[in-house]
C-alpha positions as CSV (number, residue, x, y, z in Angstrom):
1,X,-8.8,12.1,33.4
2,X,-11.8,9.9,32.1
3,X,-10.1,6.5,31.7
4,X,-12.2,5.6,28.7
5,X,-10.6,8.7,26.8
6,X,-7.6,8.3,27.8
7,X,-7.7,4.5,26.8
8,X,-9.2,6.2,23.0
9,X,-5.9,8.5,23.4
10,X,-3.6,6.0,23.6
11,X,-4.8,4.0,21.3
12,X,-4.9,6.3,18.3
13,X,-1.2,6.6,19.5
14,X,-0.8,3.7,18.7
15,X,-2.1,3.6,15.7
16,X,0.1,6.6,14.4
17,X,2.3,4.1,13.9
18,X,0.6,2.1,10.5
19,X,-0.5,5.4,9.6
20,X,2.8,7.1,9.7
21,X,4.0,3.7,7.5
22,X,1.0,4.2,4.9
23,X,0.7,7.8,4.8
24,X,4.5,8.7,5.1
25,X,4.9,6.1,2.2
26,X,2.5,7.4,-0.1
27,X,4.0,11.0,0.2
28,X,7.8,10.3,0.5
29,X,8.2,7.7,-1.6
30,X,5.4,8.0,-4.6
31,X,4.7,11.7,-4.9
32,X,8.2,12.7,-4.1
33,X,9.6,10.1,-6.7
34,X,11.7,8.2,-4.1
35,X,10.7,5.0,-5.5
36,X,13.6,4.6,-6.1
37,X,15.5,7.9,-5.4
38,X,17.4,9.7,-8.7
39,X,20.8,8.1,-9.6
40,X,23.5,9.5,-7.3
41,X,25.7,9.7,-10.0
42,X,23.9,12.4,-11.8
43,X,25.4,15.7,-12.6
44,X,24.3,18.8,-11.0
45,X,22.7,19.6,-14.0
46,X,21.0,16.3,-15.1
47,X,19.4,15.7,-11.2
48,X,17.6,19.5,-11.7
49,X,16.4,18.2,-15.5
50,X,16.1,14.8,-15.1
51,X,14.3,14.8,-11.2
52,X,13.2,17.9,-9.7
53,X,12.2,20.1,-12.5
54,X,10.6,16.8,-14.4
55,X,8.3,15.8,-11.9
56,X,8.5,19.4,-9.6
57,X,5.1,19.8,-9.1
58,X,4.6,16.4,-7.5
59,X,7.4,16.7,-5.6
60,X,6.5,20.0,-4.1
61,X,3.4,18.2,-3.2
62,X,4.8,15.0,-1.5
63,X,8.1,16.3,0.5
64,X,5.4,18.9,1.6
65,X,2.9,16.1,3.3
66,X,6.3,14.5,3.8
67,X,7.4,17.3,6.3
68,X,3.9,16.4,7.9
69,X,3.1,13.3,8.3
70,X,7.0,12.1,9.8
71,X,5.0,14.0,12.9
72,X,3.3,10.4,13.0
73,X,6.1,8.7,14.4
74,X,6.6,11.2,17.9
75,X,3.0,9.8,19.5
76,X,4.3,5.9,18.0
77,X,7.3,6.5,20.3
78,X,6.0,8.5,23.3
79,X,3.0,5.6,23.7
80,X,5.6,2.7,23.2
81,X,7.3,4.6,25.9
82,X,4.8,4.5,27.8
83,X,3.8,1.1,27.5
84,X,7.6,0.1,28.2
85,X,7.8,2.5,31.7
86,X,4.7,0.3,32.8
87,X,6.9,-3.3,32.4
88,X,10.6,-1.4,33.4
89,X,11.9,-1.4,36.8
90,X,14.0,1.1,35.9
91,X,13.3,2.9,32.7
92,X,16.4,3.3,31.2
93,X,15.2,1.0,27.9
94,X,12.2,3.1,27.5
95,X,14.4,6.1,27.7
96,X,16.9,5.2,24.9
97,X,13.8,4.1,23.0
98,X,11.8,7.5,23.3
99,X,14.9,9.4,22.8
100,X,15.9,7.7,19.2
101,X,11.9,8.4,18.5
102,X,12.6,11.7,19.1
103,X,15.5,12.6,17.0
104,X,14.1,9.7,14.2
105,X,11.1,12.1,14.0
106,X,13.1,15.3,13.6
107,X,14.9,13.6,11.1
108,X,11.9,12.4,9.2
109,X,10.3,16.0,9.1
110,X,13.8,17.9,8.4
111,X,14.9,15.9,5.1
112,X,11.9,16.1,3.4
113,X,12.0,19.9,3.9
114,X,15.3,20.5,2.4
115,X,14.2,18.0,-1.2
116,X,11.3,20.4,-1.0
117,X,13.4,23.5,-1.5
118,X,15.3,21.9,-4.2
119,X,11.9,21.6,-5.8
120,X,11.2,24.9,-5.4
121,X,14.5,26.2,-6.5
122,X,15.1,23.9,-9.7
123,X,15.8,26.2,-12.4
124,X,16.2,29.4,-10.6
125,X,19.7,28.7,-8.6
126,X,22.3,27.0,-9.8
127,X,22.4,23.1,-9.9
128,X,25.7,22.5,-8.3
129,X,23.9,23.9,-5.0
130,X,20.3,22.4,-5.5
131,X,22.8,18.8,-5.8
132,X,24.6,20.2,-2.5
133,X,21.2,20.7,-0.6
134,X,20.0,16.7,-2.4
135,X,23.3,15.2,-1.3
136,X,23.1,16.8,2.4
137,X,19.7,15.6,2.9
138,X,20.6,12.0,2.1
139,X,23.7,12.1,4.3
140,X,21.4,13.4,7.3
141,X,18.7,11.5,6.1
142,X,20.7,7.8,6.0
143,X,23.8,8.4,7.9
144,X,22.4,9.7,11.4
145,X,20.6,5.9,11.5
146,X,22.2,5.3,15.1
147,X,19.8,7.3,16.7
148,X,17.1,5.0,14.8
149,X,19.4,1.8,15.2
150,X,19.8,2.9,19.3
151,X,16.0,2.9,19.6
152,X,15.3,-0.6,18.2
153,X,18.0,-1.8,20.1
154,X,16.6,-1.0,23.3
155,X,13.1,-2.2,22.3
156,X,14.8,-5.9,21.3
157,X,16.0,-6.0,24.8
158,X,13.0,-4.9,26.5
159,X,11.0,-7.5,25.1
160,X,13.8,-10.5,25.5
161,X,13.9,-8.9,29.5
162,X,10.3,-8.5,30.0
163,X,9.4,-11.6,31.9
164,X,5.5,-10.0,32.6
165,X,2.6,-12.2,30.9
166,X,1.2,-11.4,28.3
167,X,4.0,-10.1,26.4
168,X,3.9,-6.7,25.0
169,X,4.7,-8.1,21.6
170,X,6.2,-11.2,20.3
171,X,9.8,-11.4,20.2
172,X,9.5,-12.3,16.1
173,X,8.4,-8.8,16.0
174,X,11.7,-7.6,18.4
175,X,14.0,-9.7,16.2
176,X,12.5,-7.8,12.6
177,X,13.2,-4.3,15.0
178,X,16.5,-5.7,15.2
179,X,17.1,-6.6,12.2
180,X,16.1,-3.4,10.7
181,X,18.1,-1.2,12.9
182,X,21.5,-3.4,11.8
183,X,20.6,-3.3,8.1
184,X,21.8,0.7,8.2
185,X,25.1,-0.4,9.5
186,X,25.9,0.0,5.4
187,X,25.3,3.4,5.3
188,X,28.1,4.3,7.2
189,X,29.9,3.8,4.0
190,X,27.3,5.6,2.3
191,X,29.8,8.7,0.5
192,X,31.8,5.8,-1.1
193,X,28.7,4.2,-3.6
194,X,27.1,6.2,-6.4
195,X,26.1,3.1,-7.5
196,X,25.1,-0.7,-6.3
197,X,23.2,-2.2,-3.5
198,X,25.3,0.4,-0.9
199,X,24.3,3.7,-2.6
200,X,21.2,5.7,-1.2
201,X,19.2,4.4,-4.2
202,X,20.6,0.9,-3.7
203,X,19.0,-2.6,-3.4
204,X,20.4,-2.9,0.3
205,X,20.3,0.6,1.2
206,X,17.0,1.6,-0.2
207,X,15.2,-1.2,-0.6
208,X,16.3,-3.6,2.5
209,X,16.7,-0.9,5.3
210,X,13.5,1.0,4.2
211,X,10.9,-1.8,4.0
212,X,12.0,-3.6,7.2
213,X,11.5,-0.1,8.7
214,X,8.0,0.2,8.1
215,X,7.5,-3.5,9.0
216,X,8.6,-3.2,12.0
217,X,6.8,0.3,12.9
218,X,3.8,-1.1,11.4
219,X,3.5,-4.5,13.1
220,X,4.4,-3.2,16.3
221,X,2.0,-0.5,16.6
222,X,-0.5,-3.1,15.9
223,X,0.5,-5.0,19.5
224,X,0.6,-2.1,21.1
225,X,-3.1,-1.8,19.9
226,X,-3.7,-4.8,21.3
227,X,-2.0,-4.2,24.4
228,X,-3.9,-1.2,25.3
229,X,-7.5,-2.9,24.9
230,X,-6.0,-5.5,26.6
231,X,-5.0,-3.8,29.6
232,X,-8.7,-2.1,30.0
């Protein structure tokens, strides 16, 4: 294959990354009104009124681009992989690493899907099971974060291992991966808070785990940007 293109490839790769971050963003969290989510304590009847069918047609729109654009992340992770298998010995970081992309992806393009029926479905079926499909979506949504918190793991200790010259990226940028992968350690007790920093709509929760997230994603595709022009 002609090097140049697949030097353009890997690049734009890497790039999904801060555009999985900005367009993700816009879609999940200001189209679909998760800025912040609706109060978990609502009844089944006040989330249909007061959420889906207030702002439905937005939401419709959003958890719709949602479902789309958490695609962004895969290429992130397969090129990181990639980029890792170069520096490994043997691969088993860049494994774990590709593997949490993977199911972090499926994750990101599943939830949105089922808010999206509950848009659909506001007003037609009955509340208590549009809440059941809300409250299963932000179980799978929050509580499978291992697979996420696995992932960054292994990237914080490829980057303290990697002893090649330049670095892939600095180990700041490791320690934020880190540090967002342990801030879902919280939502393991995520069934017991309909309200505070520990519910899904919750300072911690919401606002902590969420934003260091996209940091991270964000800032590291940018060095693996630079690591790919780099390397040509």
């Amino acid at each position: 294959m002609n090097e140049t293109i697949l030097r353009r490839i890997q690049l734009v790769c890497a790039w999904c990354g801060p555009a999985f971050v900005v367009l993700y963003g816009l879609s999940w969290a200001v189209l679909g009104h998760n800025c912040p989510p609706p109060d978990p304590s609502y009844s089944a009847p006040d989330l249909v009124a007061n959420f889906y069918l207030k702002y439905q047609s937005p939401i419709l729109l959003g958890q719709s681009l949602s479902t789309a654009m958490g695609i962004l992340y895969l290429p992130w992770a397969c090129q990181l992989t990639v980029q890792m298998m170069r520096r490994e010995k043997t691969p088993i970081l860049s494994l774990l690493q590709f593997a949490g992309g993977l199911l972090t992806t499926w994750v990101l393009i599943f939830c949105p899907a089922l808010w999206l029926w509950c848009a659909e479905m506001a007003g037609t079926v009955d509340p208590v099971l549009i809440k059941s499909v809300h409250f299963l979506a932000w179980y799978v949504y929050d509580m499978t974060y291992m697979i996420t918190t696995v992932e960054v793991i292994a990237i914080f200790l490829f980057v303290l291992l990697d002893k090649q010259k330049p670095a892939l990226m600095p180990r700041w940028a490791a320690y934020l991966a880190l540090f967002s992968g342990l801030s879902f350690l919280p939502l393991t007790f995520l069934p017991y808070f309909k309200s505070g920093p520990l519910a899904f709509n919750g300072y911690w929760s919401f606002h902590v785990a969420f934003i260091s997230y996209a940091l991270f994603t964000a800032i590291i595709g940018y060095y693996m940007a630079k690591d790919v022009k780099r390397s040509a």
